[in-house]
C-alpha positions in Angstrom: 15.2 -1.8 34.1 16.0 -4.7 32.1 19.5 -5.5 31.8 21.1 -4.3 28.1 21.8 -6.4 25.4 18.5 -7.7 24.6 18.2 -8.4 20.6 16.2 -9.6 18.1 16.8 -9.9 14.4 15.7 -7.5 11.5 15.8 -6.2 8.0 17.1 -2.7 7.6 17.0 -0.4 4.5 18.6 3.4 4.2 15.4 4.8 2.6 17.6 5.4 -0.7 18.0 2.1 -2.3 16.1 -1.0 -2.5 18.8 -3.4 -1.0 17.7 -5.0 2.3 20.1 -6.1 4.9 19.9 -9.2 7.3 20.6 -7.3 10.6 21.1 -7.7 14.4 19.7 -5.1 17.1 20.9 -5.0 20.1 19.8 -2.4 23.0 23.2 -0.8 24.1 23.5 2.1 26.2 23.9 4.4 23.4 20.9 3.4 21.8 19.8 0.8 19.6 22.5 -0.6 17.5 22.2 -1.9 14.2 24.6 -4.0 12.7 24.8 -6.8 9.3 26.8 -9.9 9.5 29.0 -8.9 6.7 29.7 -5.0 8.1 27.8 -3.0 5.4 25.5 -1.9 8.4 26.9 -0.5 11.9 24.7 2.3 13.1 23.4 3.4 16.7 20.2 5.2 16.8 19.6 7.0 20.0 16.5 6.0 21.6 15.2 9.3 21.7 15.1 9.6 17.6 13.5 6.0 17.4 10.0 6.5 15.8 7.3 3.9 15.1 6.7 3.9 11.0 2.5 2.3 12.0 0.9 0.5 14.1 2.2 -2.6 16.0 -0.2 -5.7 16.3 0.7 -9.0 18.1 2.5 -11.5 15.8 3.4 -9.3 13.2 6.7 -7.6 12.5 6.7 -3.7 13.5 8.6 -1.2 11.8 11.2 1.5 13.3 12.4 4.3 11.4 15.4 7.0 12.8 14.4 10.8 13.2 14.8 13.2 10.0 15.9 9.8 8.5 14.4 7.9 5.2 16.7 4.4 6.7 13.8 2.0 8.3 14.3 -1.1 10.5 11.8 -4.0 10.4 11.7 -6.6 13.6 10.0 -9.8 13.0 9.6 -10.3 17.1 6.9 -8.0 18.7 8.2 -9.0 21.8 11.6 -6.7 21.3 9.4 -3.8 21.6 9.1 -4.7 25.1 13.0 -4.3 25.0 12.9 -0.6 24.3 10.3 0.8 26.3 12.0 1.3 29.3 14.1 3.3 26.8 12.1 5.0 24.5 8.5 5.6 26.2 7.3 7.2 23.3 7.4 4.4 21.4 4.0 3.3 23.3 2.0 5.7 21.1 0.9 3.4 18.3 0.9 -0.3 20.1 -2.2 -1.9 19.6 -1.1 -5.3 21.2 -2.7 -4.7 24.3 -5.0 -1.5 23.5 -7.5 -1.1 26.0 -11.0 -1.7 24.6 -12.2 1.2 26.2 -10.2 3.4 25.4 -10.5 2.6 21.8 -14.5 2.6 22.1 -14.0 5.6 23.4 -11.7 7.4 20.5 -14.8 5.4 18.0 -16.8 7.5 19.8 -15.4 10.9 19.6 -15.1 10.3 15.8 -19.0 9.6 15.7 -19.9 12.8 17.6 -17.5 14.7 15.4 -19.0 13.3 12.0 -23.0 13.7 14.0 -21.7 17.2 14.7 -21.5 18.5 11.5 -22.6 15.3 8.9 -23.5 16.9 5.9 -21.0 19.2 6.4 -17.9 17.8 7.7 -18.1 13.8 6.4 -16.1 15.0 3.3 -13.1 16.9 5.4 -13.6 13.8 8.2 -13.2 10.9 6.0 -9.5 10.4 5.6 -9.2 10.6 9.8 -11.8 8.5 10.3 -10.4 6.1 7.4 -7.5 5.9 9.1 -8.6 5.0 12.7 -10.3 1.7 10.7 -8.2 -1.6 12.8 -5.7 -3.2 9.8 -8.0 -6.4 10.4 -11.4 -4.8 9.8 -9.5 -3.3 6.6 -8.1 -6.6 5.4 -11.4 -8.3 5.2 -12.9 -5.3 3.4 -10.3 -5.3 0.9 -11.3 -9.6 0.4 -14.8 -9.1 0.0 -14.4 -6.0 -2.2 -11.5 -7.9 -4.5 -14.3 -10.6 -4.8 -17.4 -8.9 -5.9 -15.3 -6.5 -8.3 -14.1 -9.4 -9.6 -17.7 -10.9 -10.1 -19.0 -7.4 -11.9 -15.6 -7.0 -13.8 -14.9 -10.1 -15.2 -17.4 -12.8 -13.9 -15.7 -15.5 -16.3 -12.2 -14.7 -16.5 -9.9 -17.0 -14.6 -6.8 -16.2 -12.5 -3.5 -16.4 -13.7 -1.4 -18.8 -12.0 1.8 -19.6 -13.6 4.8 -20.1 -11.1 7.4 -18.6 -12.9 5.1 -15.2 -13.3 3.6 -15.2 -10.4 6.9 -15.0 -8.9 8.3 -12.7 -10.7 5.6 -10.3 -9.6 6.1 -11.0 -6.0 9.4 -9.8 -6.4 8.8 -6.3 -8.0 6.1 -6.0 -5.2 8.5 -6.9 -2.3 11.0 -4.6 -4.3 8.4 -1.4 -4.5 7.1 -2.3 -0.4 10.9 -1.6 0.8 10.9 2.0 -1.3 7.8 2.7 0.9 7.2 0.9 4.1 3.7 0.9 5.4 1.2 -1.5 7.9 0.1 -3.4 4.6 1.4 -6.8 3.0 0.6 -6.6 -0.8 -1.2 -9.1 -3.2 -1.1 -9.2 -6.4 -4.1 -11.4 -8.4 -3.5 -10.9 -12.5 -6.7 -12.2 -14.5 -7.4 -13.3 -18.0 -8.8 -10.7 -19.5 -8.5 -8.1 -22.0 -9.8 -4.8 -20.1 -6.8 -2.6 -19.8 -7.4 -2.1 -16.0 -5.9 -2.6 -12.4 -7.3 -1.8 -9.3 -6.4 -1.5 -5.4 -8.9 -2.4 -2.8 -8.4 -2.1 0.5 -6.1 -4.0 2.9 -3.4 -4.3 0.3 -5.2 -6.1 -2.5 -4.4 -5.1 -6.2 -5.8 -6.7 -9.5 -4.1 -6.6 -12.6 -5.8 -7.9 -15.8 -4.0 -9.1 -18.7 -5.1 -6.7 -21.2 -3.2 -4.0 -18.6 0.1 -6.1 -18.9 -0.3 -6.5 -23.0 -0.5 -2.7 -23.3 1.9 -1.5 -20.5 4.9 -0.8 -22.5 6.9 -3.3 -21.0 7.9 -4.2 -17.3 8.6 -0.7 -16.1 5.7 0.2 -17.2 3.5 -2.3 -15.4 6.2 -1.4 -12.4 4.8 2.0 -12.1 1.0 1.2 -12.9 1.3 -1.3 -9.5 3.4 1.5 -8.0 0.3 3.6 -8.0 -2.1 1.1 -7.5 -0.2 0.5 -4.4 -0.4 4.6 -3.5 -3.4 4.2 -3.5 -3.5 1.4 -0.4 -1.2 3.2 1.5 -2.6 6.7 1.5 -6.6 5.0 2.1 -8.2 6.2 -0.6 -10.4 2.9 -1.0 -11.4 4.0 3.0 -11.9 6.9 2.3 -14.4 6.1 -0.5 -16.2 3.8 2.6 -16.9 6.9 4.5 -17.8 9.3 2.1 -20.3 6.8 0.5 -21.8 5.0 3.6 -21.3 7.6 6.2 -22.7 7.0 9.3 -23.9 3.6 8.9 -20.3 2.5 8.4 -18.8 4.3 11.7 -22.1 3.0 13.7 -21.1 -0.3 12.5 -17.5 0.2 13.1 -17.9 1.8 16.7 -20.0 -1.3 17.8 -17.6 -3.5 16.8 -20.6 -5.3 14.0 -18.8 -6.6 11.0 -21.5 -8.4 9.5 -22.6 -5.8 7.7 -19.5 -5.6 6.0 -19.5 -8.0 2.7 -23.0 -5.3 1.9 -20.6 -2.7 2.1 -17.9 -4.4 0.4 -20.5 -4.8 -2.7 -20.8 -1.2 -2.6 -17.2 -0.2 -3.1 -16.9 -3.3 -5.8 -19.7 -1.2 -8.0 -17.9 2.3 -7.2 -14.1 0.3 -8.5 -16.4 -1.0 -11.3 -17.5 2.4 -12.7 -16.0 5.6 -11.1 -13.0 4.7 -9.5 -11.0 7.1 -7.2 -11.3 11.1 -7.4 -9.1 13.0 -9.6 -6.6 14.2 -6.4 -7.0 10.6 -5.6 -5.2 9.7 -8.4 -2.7 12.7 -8.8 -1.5 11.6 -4.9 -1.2 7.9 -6.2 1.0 8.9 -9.1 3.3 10.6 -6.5 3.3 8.1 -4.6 4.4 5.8 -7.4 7.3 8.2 -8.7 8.5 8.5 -5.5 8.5 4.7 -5.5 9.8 4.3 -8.4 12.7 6.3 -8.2 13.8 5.0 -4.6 13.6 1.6 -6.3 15.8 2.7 -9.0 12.9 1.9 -11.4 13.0 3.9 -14.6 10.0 6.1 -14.8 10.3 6.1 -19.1 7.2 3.1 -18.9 5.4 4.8 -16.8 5.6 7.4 -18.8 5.1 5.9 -22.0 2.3 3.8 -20.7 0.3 6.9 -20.2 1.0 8.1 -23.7 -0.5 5.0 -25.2 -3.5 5.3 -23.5 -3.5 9.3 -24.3 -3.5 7.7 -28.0 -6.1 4.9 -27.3 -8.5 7.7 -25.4 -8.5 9.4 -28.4 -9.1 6.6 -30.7 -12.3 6.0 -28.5 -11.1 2.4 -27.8 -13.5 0.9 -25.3 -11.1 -0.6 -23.1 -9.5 2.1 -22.0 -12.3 4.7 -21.7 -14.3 3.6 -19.1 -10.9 3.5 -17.3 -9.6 6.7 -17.3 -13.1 8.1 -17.1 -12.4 10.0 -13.7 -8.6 10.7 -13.8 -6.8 13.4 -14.2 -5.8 14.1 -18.2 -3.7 11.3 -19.2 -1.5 13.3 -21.6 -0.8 15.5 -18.4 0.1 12.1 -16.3 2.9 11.3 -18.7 4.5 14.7 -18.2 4.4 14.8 -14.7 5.9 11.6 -14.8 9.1 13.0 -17.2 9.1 15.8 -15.0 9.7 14.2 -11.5 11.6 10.7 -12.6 15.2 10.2 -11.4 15.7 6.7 -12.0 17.1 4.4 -15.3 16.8 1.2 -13.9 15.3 -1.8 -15.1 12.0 -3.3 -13.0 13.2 -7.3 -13.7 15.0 -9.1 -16.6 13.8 -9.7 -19.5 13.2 -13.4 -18.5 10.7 -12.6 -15.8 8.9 -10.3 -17.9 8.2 -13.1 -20.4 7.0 -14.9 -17.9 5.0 -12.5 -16.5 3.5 -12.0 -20.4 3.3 -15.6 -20.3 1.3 -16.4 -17.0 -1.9 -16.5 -18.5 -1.2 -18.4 -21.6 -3.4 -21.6 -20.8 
């Protein structure tokens, strides 16, 4: 057994506010201790409540979280989880570092005998395991080629916003709203000059925002909580999801044979379903939990949000054109904004008001 004290640095939250601590972990024979340079953070998780929040790939930080706990612990090295094995077997479960090719081929092949056994059938029930057995790779490279060619039947001659001062601000609410919700994907946020009131999230963690969205969102919390559940949408696979149901068995042959170059036909496919019917109805009711639940982790008022969603209720009923082709498959907008007031906790504010004229500013040319 190696000897104790191996450690690695890490980031550690507590699951009920945003702050992130710089941390040290150290295997010790009472577990896995935890502790910040400045002493807000000195915990010992036991190894046998250690728990792997996704999957672990070679290179790329891997998440822990504790038992029954909301408090998560990030690890830049890969390495360290080498460290805790001989401690924590379990851990092995979801390490794709060294995953056997064969074994994997062979778990792409049950899910195609599953989906043959029953494909008319079953495909709709099957789609949201099957979306979620998709490698984080594969995904990401979906997500780029579908991000493109929406783009190209969206907006083929609006240009991307690239102001420093806004683009940054952005990137902090989104590294702000990915520590209320920890998940396998690093967000992207593209904002374009146009005047559709729109965003949408394709897979792999890539969200598009156009301007008309951020002229109408009544304010920053607003636009906070319209990224919120753009982003539930990315974490909970609905964009997969959409993959499966619509291509079926050609995209799990092509998956379980390992052939992406089918994939930029298929990511045309799921451009043209963002660009008219977007996600289902429960699609979107799960997203707006997920962004509530975000929000108020964050400490994010849920009042934009909420008043966001009463604009539109108001523009939906003026039969304005930029918003009804939108909202054409969501749930009743009027009903969103309640369910919003309902469920909110927090008062917060999502950045100052100097980062949210930038952000109004990024695409002024």
């Amino acid at each position: 057994m190696p000897a104790w004290g191996a450690a690695a640095d890490g980031t550690y939250t507590d699951g009920r506010t945003a702050r992130r601590h710089r941390v040290r972990a150290t295997v010790d024979t009472g577990g896995l201790r935890i502790e910040s340079g400045d002493g807000a953070v000195a915990e010992v998780w036991p190894f046998s409540d250690l728990r792997l929040v996704d999957e672990v790939y070679a290179g790329r930080p891997f998440r822990l979280k504790r038992k029954a706990s909301d408090e998560r612990l990030t690890v830049a090295e890969s390495e360290f989880l080498d460290r805790l094995r001989p401690h924590a077997g379990h851990l092995r479960r979801k390490d794709l570092r060294r995953a056997n090719v064969k074994v994997r081929a062979a778990g792409w092949i049950a899910a195609t005998v599953a989906v043959l056994a029953g494909f008319w059938f079953l495909l709709p029930l099957a789609a949201g395991p099957i979306a979620s057995l998709v490698p984080l790779s594969w995904e990401e490279g979906l997500g780029r080629t579908v991000q493109r060619q929406a783009l190209a039947l969206m907006a083929p001659r609006s240009r991307v916003c690239t102001d420093k001062a806004g683009r940054q601000a952005i990137e902090r609410l989104v590294q702000r709203l990915s520590a209320a919700k920890p998940s396998r994907y690093r967000f992207g946020v593209t904002v374009v000059d146009n005047k559709m009131v729109n965003a949408f999230a394709a897979p792999g963690g890539y969200i598009v925002v156009f301007r008309g969205l951020i002229d109408n969102s009544a304010g920053a919390d607003g636009l906070a909580g319209v990224m919120a559940h753009e982003m539930g949408h990315v974490i909970e696979r609905h964009g997969m999801e959409i993959l499966v149901k619509a291509l079926g068995l050609s995209f799990v042959m092509s998956a379980l044979i390992g052939d992406t170059s089918g994939f930029a036909g298929i990511g045309t496919d799921m451009a043209q379903s963002l660009a008219t019917s977007k996600f289902t109805r429960d699609a979107e009711r799960e997203a707006d939990r997920v962004a509530v639940e975000m929000l108020n982790r964050t400490g994010i008022s849920g009042r934009g949000l909420q008043a966001f969603f009463q604009t539109m209720a108001r523009k939906e009923g003026s039969g304005d054109s930029t918003v009804s082709r939108y909202f054409a498959s969501h749930p009743a907008t009027g009903g969103r904004a309640r369910f919003v007031k309902d469920h909110t906790t927090a008062a917060g504010a999502a950045m100052s008001d100097a980062e949210w004229q930038a952000v109004r500013r990024m695409c002024d040319r």
